[in-house]
N, CA, C and O of each residue as an XYZ file, in Angstrom:
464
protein
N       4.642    131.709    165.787
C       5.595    131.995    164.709
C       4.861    132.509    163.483
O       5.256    133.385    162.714
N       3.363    131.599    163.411
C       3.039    132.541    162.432
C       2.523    133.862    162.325
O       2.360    134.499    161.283
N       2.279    134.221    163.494
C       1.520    135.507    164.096
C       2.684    136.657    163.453
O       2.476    137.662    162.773
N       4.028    136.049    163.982
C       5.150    136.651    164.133
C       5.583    136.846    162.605
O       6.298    137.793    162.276
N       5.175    136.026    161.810
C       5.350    136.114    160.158
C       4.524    137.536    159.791
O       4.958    138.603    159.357
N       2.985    137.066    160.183
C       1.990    137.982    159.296
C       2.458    139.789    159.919
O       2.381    140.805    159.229
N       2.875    139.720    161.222
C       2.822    141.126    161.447
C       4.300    141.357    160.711
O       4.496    142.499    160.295
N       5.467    140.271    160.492
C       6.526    140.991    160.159
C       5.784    141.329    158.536
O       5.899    142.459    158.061
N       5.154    140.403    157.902
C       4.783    141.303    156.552
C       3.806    142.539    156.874
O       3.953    143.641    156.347
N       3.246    142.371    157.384
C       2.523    143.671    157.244
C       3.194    144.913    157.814
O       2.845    146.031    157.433
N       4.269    144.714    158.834
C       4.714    145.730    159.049
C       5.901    146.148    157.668
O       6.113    147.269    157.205
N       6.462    144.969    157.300
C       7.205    145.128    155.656
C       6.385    145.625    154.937
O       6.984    146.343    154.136
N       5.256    145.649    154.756
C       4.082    145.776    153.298
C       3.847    147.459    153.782
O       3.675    148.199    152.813
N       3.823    148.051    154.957
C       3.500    149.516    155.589
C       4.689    150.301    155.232
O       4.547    151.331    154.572
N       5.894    149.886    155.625
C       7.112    150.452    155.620
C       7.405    150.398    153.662
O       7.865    151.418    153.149
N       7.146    149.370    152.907
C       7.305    149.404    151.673
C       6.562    150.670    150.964
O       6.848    151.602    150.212
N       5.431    150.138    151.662
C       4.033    151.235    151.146
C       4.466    153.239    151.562
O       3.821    154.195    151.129
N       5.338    153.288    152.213
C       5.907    154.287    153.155
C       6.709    154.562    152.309
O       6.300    155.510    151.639
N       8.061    154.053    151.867
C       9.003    154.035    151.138
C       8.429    154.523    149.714
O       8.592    155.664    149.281
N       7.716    153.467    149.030
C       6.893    154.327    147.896
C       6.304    155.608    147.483
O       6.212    156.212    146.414
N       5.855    155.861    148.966
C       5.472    156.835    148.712
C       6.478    158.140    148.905
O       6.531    159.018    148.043
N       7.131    158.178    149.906
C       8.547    158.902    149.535
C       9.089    158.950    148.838
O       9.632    160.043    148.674
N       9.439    157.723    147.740
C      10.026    157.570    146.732
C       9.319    158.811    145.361
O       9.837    159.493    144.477
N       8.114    158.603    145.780
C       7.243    159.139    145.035
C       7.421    161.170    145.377
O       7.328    162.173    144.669
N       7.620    160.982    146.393
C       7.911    162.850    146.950
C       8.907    163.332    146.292
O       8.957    164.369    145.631
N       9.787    162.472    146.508
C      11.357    162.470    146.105
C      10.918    162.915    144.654
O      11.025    164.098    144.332
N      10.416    161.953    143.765
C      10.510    162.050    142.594
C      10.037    163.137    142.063
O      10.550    163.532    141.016
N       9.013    163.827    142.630
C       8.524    164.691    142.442
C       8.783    165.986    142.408
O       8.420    166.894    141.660
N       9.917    165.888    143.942
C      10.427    167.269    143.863
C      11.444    167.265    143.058
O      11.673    168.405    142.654
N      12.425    166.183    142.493
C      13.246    166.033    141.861
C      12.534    166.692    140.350
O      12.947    167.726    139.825
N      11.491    165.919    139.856
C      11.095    166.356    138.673
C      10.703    168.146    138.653
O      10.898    168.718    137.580
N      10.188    168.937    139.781
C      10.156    170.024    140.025
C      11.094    171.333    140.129
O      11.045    172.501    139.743
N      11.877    170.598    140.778
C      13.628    170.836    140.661
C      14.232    171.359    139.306
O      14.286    172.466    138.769
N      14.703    169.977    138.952
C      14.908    169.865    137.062
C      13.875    170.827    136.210
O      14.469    171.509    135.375
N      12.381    171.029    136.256
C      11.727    172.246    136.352
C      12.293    173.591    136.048
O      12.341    174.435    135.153
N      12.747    173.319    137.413
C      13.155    175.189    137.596
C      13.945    175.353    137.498
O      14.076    176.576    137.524
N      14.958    174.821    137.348
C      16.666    174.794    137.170
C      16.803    175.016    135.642
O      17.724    175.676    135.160
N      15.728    174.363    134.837
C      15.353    174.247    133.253
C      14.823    175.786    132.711
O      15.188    176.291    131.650
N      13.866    176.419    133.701
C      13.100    177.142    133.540
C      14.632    178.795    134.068
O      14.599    179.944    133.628
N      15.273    178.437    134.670
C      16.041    179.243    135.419
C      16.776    179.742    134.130
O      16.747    180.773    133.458
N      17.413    178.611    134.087
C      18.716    178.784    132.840
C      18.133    179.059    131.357
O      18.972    179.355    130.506
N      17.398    179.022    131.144
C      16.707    179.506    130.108
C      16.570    180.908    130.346
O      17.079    181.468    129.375
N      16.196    181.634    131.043
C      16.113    183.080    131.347
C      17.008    183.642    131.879
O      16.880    184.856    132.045
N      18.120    183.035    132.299
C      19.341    183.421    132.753
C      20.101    183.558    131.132
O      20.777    184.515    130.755
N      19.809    182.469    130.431
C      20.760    182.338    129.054
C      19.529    183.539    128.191
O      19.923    183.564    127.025
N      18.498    184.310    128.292
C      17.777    185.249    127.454
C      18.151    186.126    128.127
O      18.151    187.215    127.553
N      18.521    186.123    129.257
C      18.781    188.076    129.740
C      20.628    188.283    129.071
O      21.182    189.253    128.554
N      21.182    186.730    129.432
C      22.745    187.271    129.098
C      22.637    187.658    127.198
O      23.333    188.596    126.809
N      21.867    186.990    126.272
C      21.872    187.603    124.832
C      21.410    189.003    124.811
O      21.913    189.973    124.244
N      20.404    188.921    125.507
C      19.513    190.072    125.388
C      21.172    191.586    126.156
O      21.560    192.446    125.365
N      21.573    191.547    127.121
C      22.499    192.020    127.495
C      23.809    192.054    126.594
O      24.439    193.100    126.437
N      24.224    190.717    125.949
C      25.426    190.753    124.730
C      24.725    191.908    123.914
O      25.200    193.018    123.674
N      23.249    191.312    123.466
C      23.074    192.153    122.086
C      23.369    193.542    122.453
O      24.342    193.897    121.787
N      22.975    194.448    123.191
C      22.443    195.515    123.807
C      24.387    196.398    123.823
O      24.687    197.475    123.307
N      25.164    195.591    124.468
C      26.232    195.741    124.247
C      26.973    195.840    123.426
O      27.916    196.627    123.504
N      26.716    194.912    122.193
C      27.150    194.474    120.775
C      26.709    196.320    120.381
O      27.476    197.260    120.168
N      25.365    196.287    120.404
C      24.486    197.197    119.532
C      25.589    198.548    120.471
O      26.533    198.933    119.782
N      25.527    198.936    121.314
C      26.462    199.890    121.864
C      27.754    200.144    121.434
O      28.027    201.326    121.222
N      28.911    199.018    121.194
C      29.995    199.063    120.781
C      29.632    199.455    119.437
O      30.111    200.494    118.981
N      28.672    198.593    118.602
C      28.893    198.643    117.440
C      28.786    200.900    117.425
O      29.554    201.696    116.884
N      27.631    201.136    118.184
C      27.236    202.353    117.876
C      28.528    203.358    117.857
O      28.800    204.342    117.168
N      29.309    202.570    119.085
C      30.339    203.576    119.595
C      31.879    203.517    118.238
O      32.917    204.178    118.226
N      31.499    202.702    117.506
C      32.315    202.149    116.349
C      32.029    202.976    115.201
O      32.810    203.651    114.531
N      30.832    202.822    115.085
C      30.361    203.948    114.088
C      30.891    205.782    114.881
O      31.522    206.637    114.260
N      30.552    205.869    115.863
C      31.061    207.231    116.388
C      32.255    207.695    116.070
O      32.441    208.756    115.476
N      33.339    206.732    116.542
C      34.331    206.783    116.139
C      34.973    206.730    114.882
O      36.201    206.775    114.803
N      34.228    206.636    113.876
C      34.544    206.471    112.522
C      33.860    207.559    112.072
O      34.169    207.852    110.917
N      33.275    208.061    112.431
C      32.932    209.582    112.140
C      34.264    210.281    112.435
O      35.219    210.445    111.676
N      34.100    210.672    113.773
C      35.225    211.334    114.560
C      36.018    211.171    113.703
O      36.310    212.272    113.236
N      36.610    210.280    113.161
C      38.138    210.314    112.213
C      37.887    210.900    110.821
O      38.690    211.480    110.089
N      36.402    210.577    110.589
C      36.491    211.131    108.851
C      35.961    212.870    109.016
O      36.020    213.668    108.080
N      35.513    213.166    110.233
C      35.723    214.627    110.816
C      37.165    215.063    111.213
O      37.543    216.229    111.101
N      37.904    214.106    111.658
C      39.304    214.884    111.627
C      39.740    214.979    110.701
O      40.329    216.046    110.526
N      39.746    213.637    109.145
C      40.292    214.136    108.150
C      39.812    215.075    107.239
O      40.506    215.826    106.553
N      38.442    214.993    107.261
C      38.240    216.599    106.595
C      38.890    217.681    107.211
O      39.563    218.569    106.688
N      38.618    217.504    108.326
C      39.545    219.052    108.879
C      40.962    219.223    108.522
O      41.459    220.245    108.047
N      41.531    218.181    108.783
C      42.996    217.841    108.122
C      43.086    218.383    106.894
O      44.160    218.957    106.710
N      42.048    218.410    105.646
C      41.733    218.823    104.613
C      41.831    219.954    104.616
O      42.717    220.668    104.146
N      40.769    220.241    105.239
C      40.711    221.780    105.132
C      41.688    222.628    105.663
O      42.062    223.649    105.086
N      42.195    222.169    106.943
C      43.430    222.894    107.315
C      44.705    222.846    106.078
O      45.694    223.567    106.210
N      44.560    221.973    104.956
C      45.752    221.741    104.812
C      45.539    222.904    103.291
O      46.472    223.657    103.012
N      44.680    222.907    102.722
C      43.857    223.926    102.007
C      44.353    225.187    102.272
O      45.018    225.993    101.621
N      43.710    225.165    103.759
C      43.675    226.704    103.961
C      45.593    227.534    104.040
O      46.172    228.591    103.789
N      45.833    226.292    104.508
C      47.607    226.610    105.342
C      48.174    226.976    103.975
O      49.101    227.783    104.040
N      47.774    226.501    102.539
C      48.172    226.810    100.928
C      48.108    227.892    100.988
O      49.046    228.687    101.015
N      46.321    228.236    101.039
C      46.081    229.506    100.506
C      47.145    230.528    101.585
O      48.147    231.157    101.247
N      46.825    230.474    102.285
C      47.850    230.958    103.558
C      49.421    231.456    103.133
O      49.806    232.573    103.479
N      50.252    230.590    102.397
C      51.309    230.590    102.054
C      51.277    230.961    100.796
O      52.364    231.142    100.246
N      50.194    231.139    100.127
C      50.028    231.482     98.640
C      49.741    233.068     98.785
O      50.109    233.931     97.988
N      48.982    233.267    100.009
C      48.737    234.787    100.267
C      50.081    235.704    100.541
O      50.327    236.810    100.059
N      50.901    234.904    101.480
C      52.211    235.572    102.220
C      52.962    235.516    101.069
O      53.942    236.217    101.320
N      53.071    235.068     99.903
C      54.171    235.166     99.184
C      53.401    236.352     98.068
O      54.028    237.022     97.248
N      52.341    236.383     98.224
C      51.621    237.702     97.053
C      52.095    238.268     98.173
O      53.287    238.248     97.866
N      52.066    238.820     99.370
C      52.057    240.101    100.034
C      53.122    240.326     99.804
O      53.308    241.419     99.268
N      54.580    239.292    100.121
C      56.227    239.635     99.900
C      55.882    240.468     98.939
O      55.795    241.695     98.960
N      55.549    239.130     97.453
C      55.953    240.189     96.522
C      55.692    241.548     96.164
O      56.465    242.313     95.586
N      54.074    241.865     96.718
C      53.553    243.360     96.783
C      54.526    244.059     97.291
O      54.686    245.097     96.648
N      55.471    243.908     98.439
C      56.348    244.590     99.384
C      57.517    245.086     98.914
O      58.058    246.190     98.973
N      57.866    243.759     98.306
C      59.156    243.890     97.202
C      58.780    245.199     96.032
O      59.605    246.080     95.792
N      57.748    245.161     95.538
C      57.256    245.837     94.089
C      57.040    247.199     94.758
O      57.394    248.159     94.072
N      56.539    247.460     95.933
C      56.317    248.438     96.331
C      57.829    249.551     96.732
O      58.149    250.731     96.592
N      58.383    248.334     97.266
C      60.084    249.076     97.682
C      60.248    249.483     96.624
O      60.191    250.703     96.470
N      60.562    248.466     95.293
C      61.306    248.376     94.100
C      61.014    250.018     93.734
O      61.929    250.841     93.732
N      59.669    250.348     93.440
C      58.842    251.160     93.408
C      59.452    252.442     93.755
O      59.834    253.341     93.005
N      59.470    252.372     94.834
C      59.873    253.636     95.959
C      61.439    253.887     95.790
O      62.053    254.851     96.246
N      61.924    252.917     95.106
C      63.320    253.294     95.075
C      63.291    253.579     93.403
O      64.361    253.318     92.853
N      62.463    253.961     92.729
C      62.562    254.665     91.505
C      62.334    253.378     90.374
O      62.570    253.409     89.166
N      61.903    252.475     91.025
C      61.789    251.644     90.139
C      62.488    251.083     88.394
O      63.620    250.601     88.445
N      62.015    251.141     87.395
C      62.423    251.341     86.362
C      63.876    252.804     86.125
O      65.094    252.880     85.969
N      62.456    253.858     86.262
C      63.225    255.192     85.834
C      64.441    254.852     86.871
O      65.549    254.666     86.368
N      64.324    254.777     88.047
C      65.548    254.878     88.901
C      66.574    254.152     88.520
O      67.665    254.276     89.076
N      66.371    253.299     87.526
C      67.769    252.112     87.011
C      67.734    253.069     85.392
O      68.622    253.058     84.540
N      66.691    253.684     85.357
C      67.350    254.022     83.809
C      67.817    255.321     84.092
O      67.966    256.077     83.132
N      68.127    255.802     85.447
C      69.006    257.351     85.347
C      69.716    256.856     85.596
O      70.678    257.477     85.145
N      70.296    255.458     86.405
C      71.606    254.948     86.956
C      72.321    254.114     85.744
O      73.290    253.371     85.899
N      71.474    254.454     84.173
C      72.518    253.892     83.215
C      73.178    254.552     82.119
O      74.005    253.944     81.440
């Protein structure tokens, strides 16, 4: 019985000693794990800023583009609206040249002062 004691401890004290040391693998890869999972998400969370920024910086660019584009349409708007004056300021000198010219051709003055 006591034979039967010492080998059950020593075979307990092997299997403990066994266990420990697995325990110890375990822990290890666990701590290795947590590691890289640490090490992962950290460079997973620097490529996604690095990617926001890059995007940010794009929209923003494409924001500025577009705010050109509009203060280029309203100058043009400007200028078209300028020119469409002078435009209508020209056609009404030409009428009147046309008018003065008929008036003209039909004796103008003298022609109303023989018709009085």
């Amino acid at each position: 019985s006591g034979i039967n004691a010492e080998y059950g401890q020593e075979k307990f004290s092997i299997l403990s000693a066994r266990l420990e040391e697995r325990d110890a693998v375990i822990r290890e890869k666990e701590e290795d794990l947590k590691c890289r999972v640490e090490q992962n998400t950290a460079r997973i969370r620097a490529r996604c800023k690095e990617e926001f920024r890059d995007r940010e910086g794009k929209l923003l660019a494409k924001e500025s583009q577009i705010e050109e584009e509009r203060e280029e349409v309203q100058r043009v708007r400007t200028e078209n609206e300028a020119l469409r004056t002078q435009l209508n300021s020209l056609q009404k000198e030409h009428a009147d040249c046309i008018d003065r010219m008929q008036w003209r051709g039909r004796g103008g003055l003298q022609g109303r002062q023989r018709t009085v």
